[in-house]
C-alpha positions as CSV (number, residue, x, y, z in Angstrom):
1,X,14.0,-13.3,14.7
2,X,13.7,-13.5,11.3
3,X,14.6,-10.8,8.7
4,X,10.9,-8.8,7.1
5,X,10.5,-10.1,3.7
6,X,8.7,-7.7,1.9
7,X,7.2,-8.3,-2.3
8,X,4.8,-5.9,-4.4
9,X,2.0,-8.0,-5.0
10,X,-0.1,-4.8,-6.5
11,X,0.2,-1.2,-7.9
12,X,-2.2,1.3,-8.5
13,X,-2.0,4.6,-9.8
14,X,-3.6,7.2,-11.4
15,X,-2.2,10.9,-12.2
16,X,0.6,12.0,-9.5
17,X,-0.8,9.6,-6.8
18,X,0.8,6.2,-6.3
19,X,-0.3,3.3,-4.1
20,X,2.3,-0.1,-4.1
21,X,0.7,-3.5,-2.2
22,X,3.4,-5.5,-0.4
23,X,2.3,-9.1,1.0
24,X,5.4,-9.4,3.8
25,X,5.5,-12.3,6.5
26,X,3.9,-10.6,8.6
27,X,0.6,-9.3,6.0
28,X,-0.2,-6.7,4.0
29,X,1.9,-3.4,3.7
30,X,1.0,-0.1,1.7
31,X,3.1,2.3,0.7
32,X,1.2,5.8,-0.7
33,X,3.4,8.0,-3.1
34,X,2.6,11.6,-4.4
35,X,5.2,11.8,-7.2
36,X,8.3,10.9,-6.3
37,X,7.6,11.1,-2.4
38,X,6.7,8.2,0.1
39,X,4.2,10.1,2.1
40,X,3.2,6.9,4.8
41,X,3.6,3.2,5.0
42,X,0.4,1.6,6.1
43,X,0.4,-1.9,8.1
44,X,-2.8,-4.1,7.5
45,X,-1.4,-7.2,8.9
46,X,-4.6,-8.3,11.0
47,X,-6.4,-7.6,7.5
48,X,-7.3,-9.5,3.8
49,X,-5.8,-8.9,0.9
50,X,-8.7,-7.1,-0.2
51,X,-8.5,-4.7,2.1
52,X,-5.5,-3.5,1.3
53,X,-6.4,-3.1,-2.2
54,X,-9.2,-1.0,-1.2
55,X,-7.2,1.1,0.7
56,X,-4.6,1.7,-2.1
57,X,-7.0,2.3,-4.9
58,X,-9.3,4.7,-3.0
59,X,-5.9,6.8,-2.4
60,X,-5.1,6.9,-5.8
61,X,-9.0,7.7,-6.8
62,X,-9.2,10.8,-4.1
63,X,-11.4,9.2,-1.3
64,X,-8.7,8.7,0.8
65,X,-6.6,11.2,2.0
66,X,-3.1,11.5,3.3
């Protein structure tokens, strides 16, 4: 088995909330932040690119909660 490659391919953010896109071998990773703190890492690996963007962005905007 191969070793999970993992690169940020997006970043959103806005006040104390944090939302990092990773593209991996696998698919689409995101990781939510409130400050300093990694609260959850989300796989979307059955799921686009965009979707992944929509679920970072409406973190960092308040619509979705963690």
């Amino acid at each position: 088995m191969s070793e999970k490659q993992r690169a940020e391919w997006h970043c959103y953010q806005h006040n104390d909330k944090l939302a990092r896109v990773f593209l991996t071998n696998e698919g689409f990773e995101v990781d939510y932040y409130k400050g300093k703190e990694l609260l959850k890492t989300e796989t979307h690996y059955d799921k686009s690119e965009s979707w992944a963007e929509n679920c970072a962005d409406n973190y960092v905007q308040g619509i979705k909660q963690i």
